[in-house]
N, C-alpha and C positions, 0 to 999 in steps of 0.2 A: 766786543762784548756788548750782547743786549743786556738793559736792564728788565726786569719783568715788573709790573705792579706793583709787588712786595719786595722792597729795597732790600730785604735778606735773602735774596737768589738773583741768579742771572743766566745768560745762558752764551756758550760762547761757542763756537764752530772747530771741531777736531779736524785733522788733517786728512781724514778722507770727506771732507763737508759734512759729516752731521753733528744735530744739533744737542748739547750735553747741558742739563740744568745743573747749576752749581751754585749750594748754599754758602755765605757770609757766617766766616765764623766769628772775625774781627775786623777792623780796621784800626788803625793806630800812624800818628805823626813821631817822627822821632827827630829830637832834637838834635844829634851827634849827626846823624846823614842828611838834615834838613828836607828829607823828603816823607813821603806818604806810603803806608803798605797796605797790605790788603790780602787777608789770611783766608783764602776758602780750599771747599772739598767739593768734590763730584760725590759722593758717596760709596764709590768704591773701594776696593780689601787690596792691601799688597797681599805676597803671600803666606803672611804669618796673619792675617785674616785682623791684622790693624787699619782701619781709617785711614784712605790717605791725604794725604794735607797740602796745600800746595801754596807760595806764594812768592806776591810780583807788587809791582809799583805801580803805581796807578794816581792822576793828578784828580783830587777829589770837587774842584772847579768845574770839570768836564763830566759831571753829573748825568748825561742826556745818552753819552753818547762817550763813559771814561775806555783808553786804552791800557790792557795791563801789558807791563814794561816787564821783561826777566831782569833778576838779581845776577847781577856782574861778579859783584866782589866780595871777598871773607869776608871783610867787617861787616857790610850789612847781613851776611846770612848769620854772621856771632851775633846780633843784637834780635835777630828774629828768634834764632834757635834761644836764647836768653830768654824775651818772652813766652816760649812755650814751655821751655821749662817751670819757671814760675808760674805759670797756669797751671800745668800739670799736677805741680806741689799743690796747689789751691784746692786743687778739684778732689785729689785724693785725701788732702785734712778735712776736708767740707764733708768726704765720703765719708770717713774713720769719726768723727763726730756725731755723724746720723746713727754710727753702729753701738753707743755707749748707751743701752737701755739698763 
């Protein structure tokens, strides 16, 4: 993973070598896995033409030059999928409150 100047993208190398920018959607420590995550998107569509979202572990020390790690195990993908849910909820009250003229 390169970083770019603006700490909210980066760009990382796909398996035939080229080169893919990818926005920072979050980052978060989590206390229960003691490690570090790191929630981005290419800006690509699956086929229901949704966002897709991608995330990996990453030691956030290694700032110059961090590596993302794949998710292994259920519980950390329950504590991710947690988080996004609860974002979700957020985004669509934040939405539904704008709507109440």
């Amino acid at each position: 993973m390169n970083n770019n100047e603006n700490k909210n993208s980066f760009t990382v190398i796909n398996d035939q070598g080229m080169e893919i920018k990818c926005d920072v959607l979050f980052t978060f420590d989590s206390d229960e896995t003691k490690k570090s995550y790191i929630v981005y998107t290419d800006n690509t569509k699956d086929k229901n033409g949704n966002i897709q979202v991608y995330a990996s572990i990453f030691d956030p020390k290694n700032e110059y030059n961090p590596e993302l790690l794949p998710i292994e195990s259920e519980k950390e993908w329950k504590v991710i999928e947690t988080i996004l849910a609860s974002l979700q909820e957020e985004i669509k009250a934040a939405g539904n409150n704008g709507n109440n003229n």
